[in-house]
VOPATOR-127227 format. One record per residue: chain; residue number from 1; x, y, z of N, C-alpha, C in turn; residue in one letter. Coordinates in nm, 2 decimals. Example, Ala and Ser with C-alpha at 12.3 -4.5 7.8 and 13.67 -1.06 7.14 Angstrom:
BEGIN
 ch   i   n_c1   n_c2   n_c3  ca_c1  ca_c2  ca_c3   c_c1   c_c2   c_c3 aa
  A   1   1.32  -0.57   0.78   1.23  -0.45   0.78   1.32  -0.33   0.78  A
  A   2   1.28  -0.22   0.71   1.37  -0.11   0.71   1.29   0.00   0.79  S
This chain:
BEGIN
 ch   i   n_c1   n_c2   n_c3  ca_c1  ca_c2  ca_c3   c_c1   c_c2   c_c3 aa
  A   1  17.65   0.42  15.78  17.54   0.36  15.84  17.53   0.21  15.81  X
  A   2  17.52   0.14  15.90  17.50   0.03  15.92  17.34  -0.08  15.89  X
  A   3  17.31  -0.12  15.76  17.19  -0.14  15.73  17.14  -0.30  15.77  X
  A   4  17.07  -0.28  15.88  17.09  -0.42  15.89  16.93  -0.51  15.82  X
  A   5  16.96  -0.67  15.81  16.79  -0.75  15.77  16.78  -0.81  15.87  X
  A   6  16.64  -0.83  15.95  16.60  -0.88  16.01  16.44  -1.00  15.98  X
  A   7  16.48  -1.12  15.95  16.44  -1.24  15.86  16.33  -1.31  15.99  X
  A   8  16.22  -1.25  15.99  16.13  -1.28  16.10  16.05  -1.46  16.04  X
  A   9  16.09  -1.57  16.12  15.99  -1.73  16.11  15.99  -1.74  15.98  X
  A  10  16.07  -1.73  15.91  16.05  -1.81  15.75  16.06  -1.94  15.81  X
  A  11  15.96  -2.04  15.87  15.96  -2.15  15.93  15.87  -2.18  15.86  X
  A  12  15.90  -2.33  15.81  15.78  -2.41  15.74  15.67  -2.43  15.79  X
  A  13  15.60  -2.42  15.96  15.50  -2.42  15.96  15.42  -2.30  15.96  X
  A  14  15.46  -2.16  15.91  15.41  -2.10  15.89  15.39  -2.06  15.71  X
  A  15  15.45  -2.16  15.68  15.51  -2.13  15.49  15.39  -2.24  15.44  X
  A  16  15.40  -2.35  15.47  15.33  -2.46  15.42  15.28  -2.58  15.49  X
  A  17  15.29  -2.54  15.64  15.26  -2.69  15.69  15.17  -2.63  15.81  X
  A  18  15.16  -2.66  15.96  15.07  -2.63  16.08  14.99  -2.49  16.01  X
  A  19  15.05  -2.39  16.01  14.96  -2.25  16.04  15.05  -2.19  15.86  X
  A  20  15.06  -2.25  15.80  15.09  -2.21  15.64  14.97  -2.15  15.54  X
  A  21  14.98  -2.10  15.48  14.94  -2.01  15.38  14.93  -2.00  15.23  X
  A  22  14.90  -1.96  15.10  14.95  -1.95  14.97  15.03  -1.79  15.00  X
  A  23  14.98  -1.69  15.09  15.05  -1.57  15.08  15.19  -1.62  15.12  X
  A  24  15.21  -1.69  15.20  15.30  -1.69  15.26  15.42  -1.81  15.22  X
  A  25  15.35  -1.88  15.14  15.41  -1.95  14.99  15.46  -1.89  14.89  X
  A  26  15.39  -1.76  14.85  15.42  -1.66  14.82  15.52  -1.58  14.82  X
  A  27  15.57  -1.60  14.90  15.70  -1.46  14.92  15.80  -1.54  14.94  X
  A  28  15.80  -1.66  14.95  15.98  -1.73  14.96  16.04  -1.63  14.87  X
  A  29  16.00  -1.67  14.74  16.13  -1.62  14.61  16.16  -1.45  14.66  X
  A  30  16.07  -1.41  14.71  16.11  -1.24  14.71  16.22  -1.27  14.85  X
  A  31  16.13  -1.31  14.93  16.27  -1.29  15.08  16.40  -1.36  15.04  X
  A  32  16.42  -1.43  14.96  16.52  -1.54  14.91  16.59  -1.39  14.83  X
  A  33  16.56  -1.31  14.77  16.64  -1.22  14.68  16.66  -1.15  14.76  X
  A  34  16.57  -1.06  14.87  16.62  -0.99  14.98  16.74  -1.00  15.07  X
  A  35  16.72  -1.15  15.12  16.83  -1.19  15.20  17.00  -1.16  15.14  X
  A  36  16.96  -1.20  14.98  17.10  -1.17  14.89  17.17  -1.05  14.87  X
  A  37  17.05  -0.94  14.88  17.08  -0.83  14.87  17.17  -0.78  15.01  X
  A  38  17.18  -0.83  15.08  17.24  -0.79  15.21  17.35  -0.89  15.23  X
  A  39  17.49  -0.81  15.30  17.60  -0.89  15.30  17.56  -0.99  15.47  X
  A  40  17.60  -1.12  15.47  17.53  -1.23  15.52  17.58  -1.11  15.71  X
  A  41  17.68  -1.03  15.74  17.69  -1.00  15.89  17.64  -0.92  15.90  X
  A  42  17.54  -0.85  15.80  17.41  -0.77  15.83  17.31  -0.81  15.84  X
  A  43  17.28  -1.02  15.85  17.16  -1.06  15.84  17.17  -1.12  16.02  X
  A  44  16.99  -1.13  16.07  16.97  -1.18  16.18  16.85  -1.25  16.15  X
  A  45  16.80  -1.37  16.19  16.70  -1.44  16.18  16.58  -1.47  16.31  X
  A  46  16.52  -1.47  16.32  16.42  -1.53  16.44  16.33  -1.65  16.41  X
  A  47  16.31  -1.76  16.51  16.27  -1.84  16.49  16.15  -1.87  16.60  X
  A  48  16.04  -1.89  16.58  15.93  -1.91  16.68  15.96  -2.04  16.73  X
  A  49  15.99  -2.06  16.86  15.99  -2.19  16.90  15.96  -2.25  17.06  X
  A  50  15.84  -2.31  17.02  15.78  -2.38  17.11  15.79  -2.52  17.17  X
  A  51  15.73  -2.54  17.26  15.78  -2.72  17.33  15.69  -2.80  17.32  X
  A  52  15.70  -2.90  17.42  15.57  -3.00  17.38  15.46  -2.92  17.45  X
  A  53  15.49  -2.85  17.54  15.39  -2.85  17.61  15.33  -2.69  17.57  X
  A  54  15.33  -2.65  17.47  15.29  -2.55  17.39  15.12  -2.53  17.43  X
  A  55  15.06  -2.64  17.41  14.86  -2.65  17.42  14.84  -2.56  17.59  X
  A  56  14.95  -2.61  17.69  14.91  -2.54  17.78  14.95  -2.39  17.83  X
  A  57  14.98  -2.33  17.73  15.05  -2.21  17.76  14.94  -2.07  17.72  X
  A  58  14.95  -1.94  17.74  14.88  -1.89  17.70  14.80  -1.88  17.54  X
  A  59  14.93  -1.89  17.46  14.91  -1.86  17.33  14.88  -2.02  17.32  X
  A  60  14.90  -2.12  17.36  14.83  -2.25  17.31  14.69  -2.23  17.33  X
  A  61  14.63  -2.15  17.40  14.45  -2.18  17.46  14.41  -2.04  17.35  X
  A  62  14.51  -1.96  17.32  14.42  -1.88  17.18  14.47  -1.91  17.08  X
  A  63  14.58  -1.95  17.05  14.58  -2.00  16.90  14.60  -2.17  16.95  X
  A  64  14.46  -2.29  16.91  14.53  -2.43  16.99  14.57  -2.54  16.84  X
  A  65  14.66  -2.48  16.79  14.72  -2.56  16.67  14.88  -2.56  16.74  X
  A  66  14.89  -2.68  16.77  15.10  -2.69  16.78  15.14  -2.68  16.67  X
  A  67  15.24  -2.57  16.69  15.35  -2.51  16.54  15.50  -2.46  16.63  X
  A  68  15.56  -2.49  16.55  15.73  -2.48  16.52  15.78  -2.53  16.71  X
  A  69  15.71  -2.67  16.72  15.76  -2.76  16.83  15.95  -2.74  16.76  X
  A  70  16.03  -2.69  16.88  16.17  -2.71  16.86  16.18  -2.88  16.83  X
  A  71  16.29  -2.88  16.72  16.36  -2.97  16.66  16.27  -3.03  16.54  X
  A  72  16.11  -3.02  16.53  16.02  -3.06  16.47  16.08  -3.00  16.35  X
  A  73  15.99  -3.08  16.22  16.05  -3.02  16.11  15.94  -2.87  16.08  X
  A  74  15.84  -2.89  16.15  15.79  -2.73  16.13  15.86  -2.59  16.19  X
  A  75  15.95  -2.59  16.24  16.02  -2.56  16.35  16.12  -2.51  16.27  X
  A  76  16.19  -2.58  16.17  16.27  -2.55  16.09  16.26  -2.46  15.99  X
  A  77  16.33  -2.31  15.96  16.33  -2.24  15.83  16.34  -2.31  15.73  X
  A  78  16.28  -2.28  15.66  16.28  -2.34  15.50  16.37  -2.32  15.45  X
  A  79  16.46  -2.47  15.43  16.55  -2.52  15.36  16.62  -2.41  15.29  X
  A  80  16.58  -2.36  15.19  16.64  -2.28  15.09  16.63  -2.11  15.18  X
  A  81  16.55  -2.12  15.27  16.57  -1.97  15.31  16.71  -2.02  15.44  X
  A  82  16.74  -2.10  15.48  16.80  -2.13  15.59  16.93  -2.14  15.50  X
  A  83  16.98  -2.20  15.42  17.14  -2.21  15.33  17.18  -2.07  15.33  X
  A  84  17.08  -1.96  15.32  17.10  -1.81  15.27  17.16  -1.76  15.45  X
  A  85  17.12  -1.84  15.53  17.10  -1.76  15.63  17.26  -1.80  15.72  X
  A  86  17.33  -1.88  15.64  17.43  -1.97  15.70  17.51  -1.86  15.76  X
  A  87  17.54  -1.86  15.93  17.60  -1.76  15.99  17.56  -1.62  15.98  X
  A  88  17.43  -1.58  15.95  17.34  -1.50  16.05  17.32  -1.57  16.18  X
  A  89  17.29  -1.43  16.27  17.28  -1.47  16.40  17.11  -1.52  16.39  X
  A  90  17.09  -1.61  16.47  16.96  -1.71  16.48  16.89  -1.65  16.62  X
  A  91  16.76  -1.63  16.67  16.74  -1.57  16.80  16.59  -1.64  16.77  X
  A  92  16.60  -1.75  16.89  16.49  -1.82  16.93  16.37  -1.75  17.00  X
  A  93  16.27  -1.75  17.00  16.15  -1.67  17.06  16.01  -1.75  17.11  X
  A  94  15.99  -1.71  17.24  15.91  -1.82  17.26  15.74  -1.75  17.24  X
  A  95  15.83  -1.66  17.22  15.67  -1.53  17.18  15.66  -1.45  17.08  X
  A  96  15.56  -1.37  17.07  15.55  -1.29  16.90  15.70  -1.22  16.90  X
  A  97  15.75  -1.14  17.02  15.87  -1.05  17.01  15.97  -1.08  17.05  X
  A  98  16.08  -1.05  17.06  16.19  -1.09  17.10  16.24  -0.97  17.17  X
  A  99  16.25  -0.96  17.26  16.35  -0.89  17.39  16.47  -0.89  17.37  X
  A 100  16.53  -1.03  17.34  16.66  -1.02  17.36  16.76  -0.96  17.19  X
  A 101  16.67  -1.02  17.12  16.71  -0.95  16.96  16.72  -0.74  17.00  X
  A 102  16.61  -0.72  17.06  16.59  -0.61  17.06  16.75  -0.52  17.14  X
  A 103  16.70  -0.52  17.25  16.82  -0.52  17.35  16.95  -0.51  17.30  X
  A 104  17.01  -0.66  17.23  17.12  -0.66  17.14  17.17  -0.54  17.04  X
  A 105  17.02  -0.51  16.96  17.02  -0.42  16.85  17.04  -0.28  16.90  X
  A 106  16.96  -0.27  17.02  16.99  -0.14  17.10  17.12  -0.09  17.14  X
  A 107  17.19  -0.22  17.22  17.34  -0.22  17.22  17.42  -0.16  17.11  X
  A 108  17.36  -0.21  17.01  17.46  -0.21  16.89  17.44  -0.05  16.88  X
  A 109  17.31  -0.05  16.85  17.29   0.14  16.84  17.37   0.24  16.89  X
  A 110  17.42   0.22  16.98  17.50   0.31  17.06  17.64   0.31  17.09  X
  A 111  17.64   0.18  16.97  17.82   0.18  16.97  17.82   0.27  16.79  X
  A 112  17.69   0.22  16.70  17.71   0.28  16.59  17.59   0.31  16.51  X
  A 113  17.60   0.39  16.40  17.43   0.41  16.34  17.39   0.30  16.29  X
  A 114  17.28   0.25  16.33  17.25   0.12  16.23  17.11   0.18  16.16  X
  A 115  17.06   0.14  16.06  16.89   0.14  16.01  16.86  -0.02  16.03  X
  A 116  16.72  -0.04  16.06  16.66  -0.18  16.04  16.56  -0.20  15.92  X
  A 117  16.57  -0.31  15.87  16.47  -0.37  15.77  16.40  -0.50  15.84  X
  A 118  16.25  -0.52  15.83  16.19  -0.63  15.91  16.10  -0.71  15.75  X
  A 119  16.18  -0.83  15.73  16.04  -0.90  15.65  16.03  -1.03  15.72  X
  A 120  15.90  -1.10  15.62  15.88  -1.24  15.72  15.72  -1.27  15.72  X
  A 121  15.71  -1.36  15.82  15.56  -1.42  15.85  15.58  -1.37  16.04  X
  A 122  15.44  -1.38  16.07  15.31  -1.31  16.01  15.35  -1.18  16.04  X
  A 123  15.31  -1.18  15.91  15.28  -0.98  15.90  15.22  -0.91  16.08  X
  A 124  15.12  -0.99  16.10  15.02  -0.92  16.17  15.01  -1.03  16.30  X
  A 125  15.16  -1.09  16.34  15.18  -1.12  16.42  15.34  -1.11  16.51  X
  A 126  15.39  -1.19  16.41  15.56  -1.15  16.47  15.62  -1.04  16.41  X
  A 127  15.60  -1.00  16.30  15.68  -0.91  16.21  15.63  -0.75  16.31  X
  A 128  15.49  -0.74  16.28  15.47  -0.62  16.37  15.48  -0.63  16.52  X
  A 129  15.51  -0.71  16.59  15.54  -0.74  16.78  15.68  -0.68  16.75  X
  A 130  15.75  -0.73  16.66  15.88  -0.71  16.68  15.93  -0.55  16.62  X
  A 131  15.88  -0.55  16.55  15.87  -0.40  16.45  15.84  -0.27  16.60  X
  A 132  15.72  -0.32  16.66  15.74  -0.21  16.76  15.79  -0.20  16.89  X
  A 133  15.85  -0.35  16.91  15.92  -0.34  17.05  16.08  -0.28  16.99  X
  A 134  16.11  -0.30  16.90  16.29  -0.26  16.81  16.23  -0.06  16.84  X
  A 135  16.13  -0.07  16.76  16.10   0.09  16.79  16.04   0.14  16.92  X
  A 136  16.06   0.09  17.05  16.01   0.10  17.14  16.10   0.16  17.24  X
  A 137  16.23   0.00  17.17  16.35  -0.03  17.22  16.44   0.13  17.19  X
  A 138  16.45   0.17  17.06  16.53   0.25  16.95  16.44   0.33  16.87  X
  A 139  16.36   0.47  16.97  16.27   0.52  16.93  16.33   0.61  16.82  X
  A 140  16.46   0.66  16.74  16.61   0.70  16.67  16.60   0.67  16.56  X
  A 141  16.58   0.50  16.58  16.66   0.44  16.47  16.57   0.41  16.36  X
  A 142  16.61   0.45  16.22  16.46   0.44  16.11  16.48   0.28  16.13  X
  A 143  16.36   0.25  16.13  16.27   0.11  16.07  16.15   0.09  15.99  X
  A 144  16.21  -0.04  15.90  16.11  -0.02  15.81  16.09  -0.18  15.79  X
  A 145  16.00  -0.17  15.70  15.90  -0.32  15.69  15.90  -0.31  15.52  X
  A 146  15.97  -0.45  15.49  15.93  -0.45  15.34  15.79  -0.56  15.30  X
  A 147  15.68  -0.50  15.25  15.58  -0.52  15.30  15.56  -0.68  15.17  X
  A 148  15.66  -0.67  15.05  15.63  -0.76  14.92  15.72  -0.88  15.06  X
  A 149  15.78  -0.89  15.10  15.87  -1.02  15.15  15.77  -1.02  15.29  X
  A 150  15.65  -0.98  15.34  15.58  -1.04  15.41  15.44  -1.08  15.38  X
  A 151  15.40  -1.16  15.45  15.24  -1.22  15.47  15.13  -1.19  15.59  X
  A 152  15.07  -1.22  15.59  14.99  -1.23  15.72  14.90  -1.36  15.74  X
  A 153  14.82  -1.37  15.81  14.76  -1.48  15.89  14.63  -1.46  15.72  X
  A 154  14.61  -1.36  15.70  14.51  -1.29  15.61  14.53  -1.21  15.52  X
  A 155  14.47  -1.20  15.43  14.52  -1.04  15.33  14.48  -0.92  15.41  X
  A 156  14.36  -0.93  15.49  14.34  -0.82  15.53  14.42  -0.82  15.69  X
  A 157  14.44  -0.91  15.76  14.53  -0.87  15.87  14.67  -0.82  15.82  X
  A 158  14.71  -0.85  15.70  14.87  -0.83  15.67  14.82  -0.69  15.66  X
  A 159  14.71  -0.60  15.58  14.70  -0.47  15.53  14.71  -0.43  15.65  X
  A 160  14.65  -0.43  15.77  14.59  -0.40  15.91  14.74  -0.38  16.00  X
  A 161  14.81  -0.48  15.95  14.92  -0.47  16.01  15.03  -0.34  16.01  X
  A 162  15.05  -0.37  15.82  15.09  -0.25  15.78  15.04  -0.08  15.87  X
  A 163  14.94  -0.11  15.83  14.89   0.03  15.85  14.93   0.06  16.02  X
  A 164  14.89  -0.05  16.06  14.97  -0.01  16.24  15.10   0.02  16.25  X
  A 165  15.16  -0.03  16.22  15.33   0.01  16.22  15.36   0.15  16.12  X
  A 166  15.28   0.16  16.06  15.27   0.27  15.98  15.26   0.40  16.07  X
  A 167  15.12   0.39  16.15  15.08   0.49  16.20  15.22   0.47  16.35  X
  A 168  15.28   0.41  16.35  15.38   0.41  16.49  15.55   0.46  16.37  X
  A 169  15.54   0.50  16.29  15.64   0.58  16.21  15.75   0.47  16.18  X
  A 170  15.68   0.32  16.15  15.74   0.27  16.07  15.75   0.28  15.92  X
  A 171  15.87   0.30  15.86  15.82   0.33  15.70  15.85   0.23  15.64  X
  A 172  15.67   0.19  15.59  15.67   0.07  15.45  15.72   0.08  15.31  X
  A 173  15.75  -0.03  15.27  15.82  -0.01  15.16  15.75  -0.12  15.05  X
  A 174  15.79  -0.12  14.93  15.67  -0.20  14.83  15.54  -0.24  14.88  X
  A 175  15.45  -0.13  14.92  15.32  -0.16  15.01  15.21  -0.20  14.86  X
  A 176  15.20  -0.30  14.80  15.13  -0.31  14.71  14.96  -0.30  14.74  X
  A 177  14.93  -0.32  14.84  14.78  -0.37  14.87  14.72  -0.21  14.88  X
């Protein structure tokens, strides 16, 4: 079986800059060890990325902070999470989930067994969109969320989150809270 990581916006404006955090400052050093534990063609990364014209888009008029404008430096994974990431596959997203990550993974499912692992930022935005569209995609395949290598927008949306993916038979792993 084929175990794969999937490295949801470790993007600096969600780490320390536009829409940043201390939780989410937080968990570099743990995802930075996670990522190692996995050989680099079992890693995939996702990156939130938006344009200029982000303010007029749906998600600009409910969340109206611009974050991870493409090419901007908030945009960019964090330096030291990105060296780790060198040749993982990269899958740009212009929304909480990714379709096309998914689809791919589904592909893959049916050439071989794979398991998924999801950490990252936000808990209780990309991590779980994508957590249940993969199990939506690949209702089979175990998925799980390592809960110490993610954050949320909140302590209590990160728990909130958990517990949703939970009750959709995702299994959490170091659920400390």
């Amino acid at each position: 079986m084929r175990k794969i990581l999937i490295v949801i916006d470790m993007q600096n404006d969600f780490i320390d800059a536009a829409l940043g955090t201390k939780e989410a400052l937080s968990i570099v050093d743990v995802v930075k060890k996670k990522i190692l534990s996995y050989p680099t063609d079992n890693i995939i990364a996702t990156m939130d990325t938006h344009f200029e014209n982000y303010m007029e888009t749906q998600e600009g008029k409910y969340l109206p902070v611009p974050h991870c404008i493409k090419e901007s430096d908030g945009w960019k994974i964090r330096p030291e999470i990105a060296d780790l990431l060198a040749g993982a596959k990269i899958y740009e997203k212009p929304t909480f989930g990714s379709t096309a990550l998914a689809a791919d993974l589904k592909a893959l499912s049916e050439k071989e067994e794979i398991e998924l692992e999801l950490i990252g930022l936000c808990t209780d935005i990309c991590v779980v969109s994508n957590a249940l569209l993969l199990k939506a995609f690949m209702p089979e395949v175990k998925i799980s969320v390592d809960a110490a290598c993610c954050a949320g927008v909140t302590p209590e949306k990160h728990l909130a989150a958990l517990e949703t993916m939970r009750s959709c038979q995702i299994q959490i792993n170091n659920d400390l809270g």
